[in-house]
N, C-alpha and C positions, 0 to 999 in steps of 0.2 A: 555711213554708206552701206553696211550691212545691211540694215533694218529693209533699203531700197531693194537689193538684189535678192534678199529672203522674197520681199513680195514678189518679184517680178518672176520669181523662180517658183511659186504656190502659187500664182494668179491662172484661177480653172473660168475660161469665160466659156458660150457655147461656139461650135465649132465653128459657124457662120461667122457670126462676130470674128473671128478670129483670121479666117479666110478673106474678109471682105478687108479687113487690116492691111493684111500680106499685099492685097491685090495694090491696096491704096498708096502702100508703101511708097512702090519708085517715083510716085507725083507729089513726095513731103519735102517739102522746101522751108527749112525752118525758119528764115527770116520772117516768112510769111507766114504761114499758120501757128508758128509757137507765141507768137504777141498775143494774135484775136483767143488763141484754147487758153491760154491763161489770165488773160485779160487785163497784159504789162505794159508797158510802152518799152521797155530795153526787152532785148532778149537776154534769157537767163543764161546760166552755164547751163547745160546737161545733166550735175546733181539736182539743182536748185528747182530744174525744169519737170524732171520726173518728181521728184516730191507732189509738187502741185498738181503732175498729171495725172497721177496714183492716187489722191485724194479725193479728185471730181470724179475719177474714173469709178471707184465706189461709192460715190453718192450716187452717178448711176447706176452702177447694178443694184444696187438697192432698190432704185425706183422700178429699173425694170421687173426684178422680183416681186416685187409686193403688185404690179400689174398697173400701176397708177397709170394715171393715160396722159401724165405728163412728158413721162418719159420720149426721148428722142433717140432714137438707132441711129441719125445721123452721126448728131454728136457723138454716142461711143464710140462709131467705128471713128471716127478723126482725132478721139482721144486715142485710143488704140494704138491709133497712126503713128500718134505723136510718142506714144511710149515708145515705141519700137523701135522708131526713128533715133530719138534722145539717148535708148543702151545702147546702141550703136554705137555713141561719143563717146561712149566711159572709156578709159584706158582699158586696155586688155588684165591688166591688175584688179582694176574694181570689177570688173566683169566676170570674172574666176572666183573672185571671194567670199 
């Protein structure tokens, strides 16, 4: 669980992305959007969830980095979403650590 809150606590995105996250936040519902971003049929716990969301979530910034024109803004910010949403879950103990 460390490894997750290191990242989330170093994670520099730009300010927009990051804005447009916050904004998105109070309409994350995670039955629904944490299935289709990770592409499960159960919904995960909250560790299990952020793993995988952290994951995708920099294989986009990478793509947006390097300027590929694959890349999707949608998708990040609803990754984003989803991260934000998911530390929320952790216990206030995982949260501090």
């Amino acid at each position: 669980m460390t490894d997750i809150m290191t990242m989330l606590t170093t994670l520099r995105r730009p300010r927009l992305l990051i804005r447009a996250a916050r904004f998105g936040l109070n309409d994350y519902n995670r039955n629904r959007d944490l299935k289709r971003l990770t592409r499960s049929l159960t919904t995960p716990s909250p560790e299990r969830a952020l793993s995988t969301l952290i994951e995708e979530e920099a294989r986009l910034e990478e793509t947006r980095r390097a300027g590929d024109a694959s890349y999707s803004v949608k998708r990040h910010v609803e990754l984003l979403i989803a991260v934000m949403g998911e530390a929320r879950l952790l216990p206030p103990k995982q949260r501090t650590a």
